[in-house]
C-alpha positions in Angstrom: 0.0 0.0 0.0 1.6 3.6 -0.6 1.8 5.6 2.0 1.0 9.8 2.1 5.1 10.4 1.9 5.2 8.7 -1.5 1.6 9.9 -2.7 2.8 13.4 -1.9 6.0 13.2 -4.4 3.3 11.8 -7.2 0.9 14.8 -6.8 4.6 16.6 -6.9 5.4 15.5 -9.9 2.7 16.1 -11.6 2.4 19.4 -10.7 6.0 20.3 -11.4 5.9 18.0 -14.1 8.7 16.2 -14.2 9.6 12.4 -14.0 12.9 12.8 -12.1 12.1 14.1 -8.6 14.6 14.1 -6.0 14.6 15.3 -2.3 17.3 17.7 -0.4 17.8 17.4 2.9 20.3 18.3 5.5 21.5 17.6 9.1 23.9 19.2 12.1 22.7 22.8 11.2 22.5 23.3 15.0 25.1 21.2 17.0 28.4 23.7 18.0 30.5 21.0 16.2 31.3 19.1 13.1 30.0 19.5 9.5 26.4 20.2 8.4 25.7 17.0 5.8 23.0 17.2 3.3 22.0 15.0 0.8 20.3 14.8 -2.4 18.4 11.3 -3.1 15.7 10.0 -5.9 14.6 6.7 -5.3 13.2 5.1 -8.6 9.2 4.3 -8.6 9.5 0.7 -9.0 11.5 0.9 -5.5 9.4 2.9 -3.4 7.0 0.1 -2.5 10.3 -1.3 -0.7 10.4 2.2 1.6 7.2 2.8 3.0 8.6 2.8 6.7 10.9 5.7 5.6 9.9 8.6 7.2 11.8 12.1 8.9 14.7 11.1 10.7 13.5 13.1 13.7 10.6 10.8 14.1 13.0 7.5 13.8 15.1 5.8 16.9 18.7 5.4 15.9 18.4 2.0 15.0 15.4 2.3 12.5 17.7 5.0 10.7 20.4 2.6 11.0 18.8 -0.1 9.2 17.3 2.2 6.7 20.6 3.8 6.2 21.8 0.3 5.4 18.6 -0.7 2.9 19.1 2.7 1.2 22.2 3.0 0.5 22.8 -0.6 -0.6 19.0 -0.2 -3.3 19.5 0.8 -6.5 18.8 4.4 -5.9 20.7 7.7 -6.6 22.0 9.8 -3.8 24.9 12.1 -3.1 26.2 13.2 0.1 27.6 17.1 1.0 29.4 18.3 3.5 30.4 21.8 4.9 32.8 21.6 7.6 32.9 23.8 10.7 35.4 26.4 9.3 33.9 27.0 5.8 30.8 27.0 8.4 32.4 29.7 10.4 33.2 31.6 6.7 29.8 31.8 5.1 27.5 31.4 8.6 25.3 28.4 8.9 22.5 29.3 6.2 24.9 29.7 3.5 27.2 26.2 4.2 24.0 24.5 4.0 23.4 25.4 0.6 26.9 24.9 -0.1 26.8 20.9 1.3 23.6 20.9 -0.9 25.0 21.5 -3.9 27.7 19.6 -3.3 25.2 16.5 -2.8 23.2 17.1 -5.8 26.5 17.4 -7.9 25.5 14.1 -10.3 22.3 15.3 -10.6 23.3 18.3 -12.3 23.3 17.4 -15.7 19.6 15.6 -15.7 17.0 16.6 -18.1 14.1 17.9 -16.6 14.9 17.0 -12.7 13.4 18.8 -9.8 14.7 18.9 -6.6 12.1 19.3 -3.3 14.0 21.1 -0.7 13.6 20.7 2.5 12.5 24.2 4.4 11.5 27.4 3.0 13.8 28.3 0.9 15.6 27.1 -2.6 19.6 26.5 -2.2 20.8 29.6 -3.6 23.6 29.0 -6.7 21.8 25.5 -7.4 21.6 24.9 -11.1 18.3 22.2 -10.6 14.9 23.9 -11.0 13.9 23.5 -7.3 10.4 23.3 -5.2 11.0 24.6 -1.5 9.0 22.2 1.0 8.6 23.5 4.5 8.5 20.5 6.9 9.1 18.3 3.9 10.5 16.0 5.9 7.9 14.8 7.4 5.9 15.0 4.0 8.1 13.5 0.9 9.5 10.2 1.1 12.8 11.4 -1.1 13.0 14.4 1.5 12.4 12.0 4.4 15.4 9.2 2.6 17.6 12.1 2.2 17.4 13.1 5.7 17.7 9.6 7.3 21.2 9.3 5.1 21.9 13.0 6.0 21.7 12.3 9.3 23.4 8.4 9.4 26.4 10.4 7.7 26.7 12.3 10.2 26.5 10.7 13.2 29.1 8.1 12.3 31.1 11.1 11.1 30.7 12.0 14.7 31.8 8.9 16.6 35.0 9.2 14.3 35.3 12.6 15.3 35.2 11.1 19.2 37.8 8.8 18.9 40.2 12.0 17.4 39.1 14.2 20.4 37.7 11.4 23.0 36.8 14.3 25.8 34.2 15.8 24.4 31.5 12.8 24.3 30.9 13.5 20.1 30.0 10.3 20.0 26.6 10.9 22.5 25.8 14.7 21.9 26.5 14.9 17.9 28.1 18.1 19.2 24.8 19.7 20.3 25.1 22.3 23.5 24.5 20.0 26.1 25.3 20.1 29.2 28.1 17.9 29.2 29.9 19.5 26.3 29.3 22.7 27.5 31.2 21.4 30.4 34.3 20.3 27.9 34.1 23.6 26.2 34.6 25.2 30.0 37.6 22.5 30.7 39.3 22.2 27.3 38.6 25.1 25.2 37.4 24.5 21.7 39.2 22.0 19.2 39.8 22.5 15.4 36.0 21.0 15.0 34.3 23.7 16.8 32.1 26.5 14.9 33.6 29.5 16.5 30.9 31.7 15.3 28.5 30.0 17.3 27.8 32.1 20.6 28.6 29.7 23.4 31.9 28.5 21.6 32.4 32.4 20.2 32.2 33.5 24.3 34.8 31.0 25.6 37.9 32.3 22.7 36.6 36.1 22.8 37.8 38.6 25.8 35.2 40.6 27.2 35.6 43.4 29.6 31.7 43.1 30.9 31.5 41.2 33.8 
């Protein structure tokens, strides 16, 4: 039976009429640490039936991405994975990486006739070469958005436990490098490491002097 995620990227289609429709996605636009990952993904219409339990990563556990990760990536499906590290993060602020790790993604889509990417959020990518659809909560809506975001999000949470075993102190591996508590507490004791957004406030506060109280 299809579900509502794939009957929204027919009505899609149509619409925008095209028969190439791929979804952009990202992930790690708010941790204080590591890349922001997005990536681009089509899945082909004889293969949906085999992804109706895909869905946003958000609403996932860890080990339903896992194994979707795994069945996704090893389909017959197209996808490309972008990343923006922390410094180019730090270069062109957070909006503007995220569009860059798109485009990276979507680089072998490029060249498609007639493909259309839904992105994820309100906005297109800017400097994105596809004809684009903006899709706010898309996630949660599109099954290529919602694929794209499972792999986005797989990518880089491995990306993170690698990133632990470089800088074992700071507990990557749990937090993802979101603010909690305990990295907040690392930040306090070690000071940031190369992998740090320094633009971000609570890193930007610990490596800038202030002569407020």
């Amino acid at each position: 039976m299809e579900n509502s995620l794939f009957n929204f990227d027919k009505r899609q289609a149509l619409t925008l009429e095209t028969n190439f429709l791929l979804g952009i996605d990202e992930a790690g636009r708010g941790p204080l640490a590591g890349p922001v990952v997005a990536c681009a993904c089509y899945i082909p219409p004889s293969l949906t039936a085999f992804f109706q339990d895909v869905n946003d990563s958000k609403k996932l556990t860890e080990r339903k991405r896992d194994e979707l990760f795994d069945r996704l990536t090893h389909a017959d499906i197209l996808y490309g994975v972008g990343f923006a590290t922390a410094a180019e993060i730090d270069r062109l602020n957070i909006l503007q990486a995220t569009f860059l790790a798109m485009r990276r993604a979507a680089q072998k889509f490029l060249n498609i006739p007639g493909a259309v990417a839904l992105i994820d959020g309100p906005l297109p990518a800017a400097d994105l070469t596809i004809r684009q659809q903006p899709v706010v909560d898309g996630d949660a809506k599109s099954l290529v958005i919602a694929a794209a975001s499972v792999i986005a999000k797989v990518t880089r949470d491995r990306y993170m436990a690698t990133l632990d075993k470089l800088y074992p102190n700071y507990g990557f591996a749990g937090h993802k490098g979101y603010g909690t508590a305990k990295h907040l507490q690392a930040l306090r004791e070690l000071g940031p490491c190369k992998e740090h957004r320094r633009s971000f406030a609570p890193v930007r506060k610990l490596i800038t002097p202030t002569i407020l109280p």
